[in-house]
N, C-alpha and C positions, 0 to 999 in steps of 0.2 A: 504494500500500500504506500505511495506516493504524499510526500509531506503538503501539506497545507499551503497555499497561496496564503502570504500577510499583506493585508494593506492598513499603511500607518498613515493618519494625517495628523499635521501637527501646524500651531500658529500660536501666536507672539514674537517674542523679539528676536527680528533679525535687521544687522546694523555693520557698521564699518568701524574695526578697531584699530585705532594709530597708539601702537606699541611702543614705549618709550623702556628701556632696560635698565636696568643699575640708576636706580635715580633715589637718591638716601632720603629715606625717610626723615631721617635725624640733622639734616641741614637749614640754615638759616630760613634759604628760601622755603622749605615745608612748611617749617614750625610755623611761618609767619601768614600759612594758606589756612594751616591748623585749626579744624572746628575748635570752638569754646563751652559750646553745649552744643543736643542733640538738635539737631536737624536745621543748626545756624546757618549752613550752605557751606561752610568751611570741610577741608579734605580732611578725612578718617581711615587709616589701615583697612581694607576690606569692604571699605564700605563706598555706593554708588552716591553723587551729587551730580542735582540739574545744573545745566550748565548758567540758564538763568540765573538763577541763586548760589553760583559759585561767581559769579560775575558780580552782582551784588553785593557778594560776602567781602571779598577783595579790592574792589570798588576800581577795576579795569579789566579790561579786557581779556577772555580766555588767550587768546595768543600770546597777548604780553605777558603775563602770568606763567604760561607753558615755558616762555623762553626763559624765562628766571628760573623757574621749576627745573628744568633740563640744561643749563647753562647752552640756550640756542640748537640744540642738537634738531635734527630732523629724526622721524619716527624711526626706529630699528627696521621696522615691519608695520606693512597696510593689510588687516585683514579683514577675510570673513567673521564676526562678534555676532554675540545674543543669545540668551539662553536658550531659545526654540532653535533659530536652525543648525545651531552648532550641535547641538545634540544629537539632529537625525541626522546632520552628515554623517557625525559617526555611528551611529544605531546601522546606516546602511551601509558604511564601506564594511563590519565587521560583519555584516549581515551575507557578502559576497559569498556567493553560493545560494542561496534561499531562494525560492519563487518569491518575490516579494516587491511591493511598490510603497515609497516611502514620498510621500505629498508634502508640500512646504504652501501652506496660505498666509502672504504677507503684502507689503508694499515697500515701494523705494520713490527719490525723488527724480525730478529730472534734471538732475545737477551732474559731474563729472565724475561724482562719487558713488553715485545712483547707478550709471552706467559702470566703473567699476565693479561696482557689487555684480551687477546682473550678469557682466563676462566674465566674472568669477565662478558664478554658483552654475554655470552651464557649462564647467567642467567637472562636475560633482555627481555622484550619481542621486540628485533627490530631483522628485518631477516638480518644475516650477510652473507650469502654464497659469496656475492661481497669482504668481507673482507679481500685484500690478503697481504699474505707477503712478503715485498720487501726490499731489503737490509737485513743489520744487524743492525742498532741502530734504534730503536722504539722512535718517538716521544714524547716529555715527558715537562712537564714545572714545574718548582719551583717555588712555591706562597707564599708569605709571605703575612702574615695576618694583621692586627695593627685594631681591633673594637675599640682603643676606637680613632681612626683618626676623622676629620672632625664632631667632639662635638659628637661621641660615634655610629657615622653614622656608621663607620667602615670603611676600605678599603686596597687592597692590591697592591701589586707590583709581575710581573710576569718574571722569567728568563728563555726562550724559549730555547729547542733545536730540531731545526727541523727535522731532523736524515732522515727516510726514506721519509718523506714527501717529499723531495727534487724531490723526482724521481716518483713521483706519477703526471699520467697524464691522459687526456680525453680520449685516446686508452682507458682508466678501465671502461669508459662506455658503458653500451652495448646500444643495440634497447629499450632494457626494461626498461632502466633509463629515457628512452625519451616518455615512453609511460602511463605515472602516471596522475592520477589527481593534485596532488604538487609536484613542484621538486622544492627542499632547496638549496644552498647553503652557508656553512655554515662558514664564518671565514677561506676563501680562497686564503686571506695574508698569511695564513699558510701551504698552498699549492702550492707555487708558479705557478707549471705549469698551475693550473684552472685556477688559479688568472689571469695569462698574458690572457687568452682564454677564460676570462668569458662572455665576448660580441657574441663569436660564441655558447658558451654552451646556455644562455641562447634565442638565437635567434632560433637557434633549436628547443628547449622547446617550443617556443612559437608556432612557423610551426607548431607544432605537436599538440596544442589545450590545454597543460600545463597550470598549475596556478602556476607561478613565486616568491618566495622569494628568498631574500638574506640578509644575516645576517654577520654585517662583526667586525672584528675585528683590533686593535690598528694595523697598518701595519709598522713597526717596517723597513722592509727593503726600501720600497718608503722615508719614515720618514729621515733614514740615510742618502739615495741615494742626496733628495733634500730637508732638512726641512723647507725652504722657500716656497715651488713649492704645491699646492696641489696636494692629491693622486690621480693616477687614478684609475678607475674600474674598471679592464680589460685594451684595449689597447684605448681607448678613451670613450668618453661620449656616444657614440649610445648605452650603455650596458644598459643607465637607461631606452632609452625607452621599453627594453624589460622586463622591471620590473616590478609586480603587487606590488609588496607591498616587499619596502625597510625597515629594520629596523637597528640602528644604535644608540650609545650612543652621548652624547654629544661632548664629544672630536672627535669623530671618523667623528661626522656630519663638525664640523669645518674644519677638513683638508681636507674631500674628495670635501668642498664646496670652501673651499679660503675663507669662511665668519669668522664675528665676532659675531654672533649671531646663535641663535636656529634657530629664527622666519625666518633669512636671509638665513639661510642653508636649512629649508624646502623649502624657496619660488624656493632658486635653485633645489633642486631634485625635484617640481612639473613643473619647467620650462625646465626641461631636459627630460620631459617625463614621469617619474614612477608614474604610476597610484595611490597610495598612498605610505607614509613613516608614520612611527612613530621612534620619537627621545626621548629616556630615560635620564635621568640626575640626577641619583643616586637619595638620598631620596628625592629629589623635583617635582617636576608634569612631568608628559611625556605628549610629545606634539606628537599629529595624524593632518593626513588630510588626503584628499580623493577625488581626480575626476576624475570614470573614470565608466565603465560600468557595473566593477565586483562589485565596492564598493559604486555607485553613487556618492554623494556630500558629504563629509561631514568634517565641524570644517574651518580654526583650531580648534582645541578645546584642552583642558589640563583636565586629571584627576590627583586626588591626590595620593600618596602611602595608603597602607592598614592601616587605624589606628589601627584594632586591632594585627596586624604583628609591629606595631610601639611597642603597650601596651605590646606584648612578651619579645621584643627585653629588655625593660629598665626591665625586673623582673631579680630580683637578682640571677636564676636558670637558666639563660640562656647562653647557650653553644653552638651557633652556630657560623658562620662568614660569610663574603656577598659574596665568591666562589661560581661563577655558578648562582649568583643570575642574570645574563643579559642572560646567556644561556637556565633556566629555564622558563624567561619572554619570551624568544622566542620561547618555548615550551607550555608554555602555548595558544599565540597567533596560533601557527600551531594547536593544539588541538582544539579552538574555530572553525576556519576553516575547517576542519573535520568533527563537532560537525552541522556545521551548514552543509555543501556541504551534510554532509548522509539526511541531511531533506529534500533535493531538493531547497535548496533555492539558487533561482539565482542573487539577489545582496545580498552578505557579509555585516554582519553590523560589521564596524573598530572596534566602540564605544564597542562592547560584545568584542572583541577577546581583545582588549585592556584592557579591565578590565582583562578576567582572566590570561595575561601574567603579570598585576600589582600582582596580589593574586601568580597566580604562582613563579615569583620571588621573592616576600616577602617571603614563604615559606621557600624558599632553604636558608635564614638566619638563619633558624631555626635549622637549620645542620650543621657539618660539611661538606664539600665538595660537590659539585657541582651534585653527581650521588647520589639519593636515591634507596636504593634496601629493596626490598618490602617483607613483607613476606608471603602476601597471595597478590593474583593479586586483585587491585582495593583500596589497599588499600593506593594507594596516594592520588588516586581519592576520597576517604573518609576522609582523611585529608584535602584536599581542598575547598570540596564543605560547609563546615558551613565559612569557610573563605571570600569564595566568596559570600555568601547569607551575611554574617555581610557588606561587601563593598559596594553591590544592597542597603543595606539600609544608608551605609554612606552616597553615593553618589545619591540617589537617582533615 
């Protein structure tokens, strides 16, 4: 018996990343970009700011600012950014071999960056024909890099501009969005109009017989709006029960839960419904769970990061940074699911998809920037698979 056709459709953010590398956290010019409290518009380790209100916070120009920030440098690297399509790029090069159609519904502008993007993503294996153009300024985000942050962990800062995303709405989905085996959404803080409507998007999905994720990202405008208040998901809590499997960083889990803990932020998104969450926490263990009919029972439980992505990272030849590493790990996880749904298997094991989202995003450290482009097909998928057999045997 012949495995299973998957079709994946996935939307939110996709943008253009100008990569800045080695840029110190710890220098004048930071400190002096340096939020003061939450959501002042000021730069935070890890954390995403609009570029509006980083312009304001500063009281000149993203440019000029950038050049101080980078002492003039031009970007390392121009790339593919976002939490949605970076994800199903790689959900589908790892996917190489599978009968399988991985969908990207977005928008870009019609600026030089816009066109970029578009002759980028149409050397990739995700079908764009949803991909349309709206407005004039193409969504884009400035990343500053700093690996040797947090004892050489790495980590960056992100200055947003959300350009056409603005006016990107659920009108851009058709019947066929609704008619997939997974439908993603992906870092829909960056898309306003889903984000207010994620509760009806995803309630739909579900009527429809859908497998539900959502993968979110820092929310920078709720953040400003009330940095006391936790975020919401949409327009209330009913969004989680239509969730199969929430994934989310640790900061991101604190605010959308009002907790002070991991363990307290899962126990809230298992108590609001979503069928399972896993919560990453940069190089420290990510924490899963699970109760529900797609995934059974399973955890808490905690896996570790990849020791031998560890043993890369400290060699003295190493020239990546953690861009795309949270996007990649969510691409990894969608690939496991994939991987597994074409076998016929009708409960998900968290535990496998959660491994190869740890292997997957350790990888994308090993790069620059958050999109690997390939240059025979499969061949990410060959860089990963001895990474993940080294992990099957860390972790046994």
């Amino acid at each position: 018996m012949g495995k299973k056709r998957i079709v994946v459709s996935g939307t939110g953010c996709c943008l253009v990343d100008r990569l800045y590398n080695n840029v110190s956290f710890h220098s004048e010019a930071f400190r002096s970009c340096s939020c003061r409290r939450a959501g002042d518009g000021g730069l935070s380790p890890g954390h995403l700011v609009l570029r509006e209100e980083f312009e304001e916070f500063v009281k000149k120009e993203v440019r000029v600012a950038l050049d101080e920030l980078t002492e003039g440098r031009k970007p390392d690297k121009v790339n593919i950014g976002g939490p949605s399509i970076v994800s199903l790029i790689h959900a589908a090069q790892i996917t190489y071999g599978l009968e399988r159609e991985v969908r990207f519904y977005g928008c870009h502008g019609s600026d030089e960056t816009g066109k970029f993007l578009l002759s980028s993503l149409q050397k990739l294996p995700v079908e764009i024909s949803h991909f349309k153009q709206i407005g004039d300024l193409t969504p884009s985000t400035d990343v500053l890099s700093d690996p040797t942050y947090d004892n050489g962990h790495g980590e960056r800062v992100f200055i947003n501009s959300i350009g056409s995303a603005w006016d990107y709405s659920p009108d851009n989905l058709d019947d066929d969005f609704f008619q997939s085996d997974l439908v993603v959404f992906g870092g829909t803080a960056l898309v306003p109009q889903l984000h207010d409507q994620l509760g009806e998007l995803l309630l739909r999905a579900k009527e429809n017989g859908c497998i539900t994720l959502v993968n979110t990202v820092f929310d920078f405008i709720n953040e400003r709006k009330n940095p006391k208040k936790r975020w919401p998901l949409g327009k209330d809590d009913e969004s989680y029960r239509n969730i199969d499997l929430l994934i989310t960083d640790k900061d991101e889990a604190l605010r959308l839960s009002g907790e002070n803990t991991i363990e307290k932020a899962m126990q809230f998104f298992i108590a609001k419904g979503s069928g399972a969450a896993i919560i990453t926490n940069g190089a420290k263990p990510v924490m899963f769970y699970a109760d529900s009919k797609l995934f059974g029972k399973t955890g808490p439980g905690e896996l570790p990061v990849s020791g031998t992505i560890l043993e890369k990272i400290r060699q003295e030849h190493y020239r990546g940074d953690t861009t795309g590493c949270g996007d990649n790990f969510v691409g990894g996880v969608i690939g496991s699911l994939m991987f597994q749904l074409a076998e016929g298997k009708e409960r998900i094991d968290l535990k496998q998809a959660t491994s190869l989202g740890i292997v997957s995003g350790g990888h994308a450290c090993l790069y620059i920037g958050g999109t690997f482009f390939e240059r025979y097909p499969g061949e990410k998928l060959s860089c990963i698979e001895p990474i993940l057999n080294d992990y099957k045997r860390e972790t046994g």
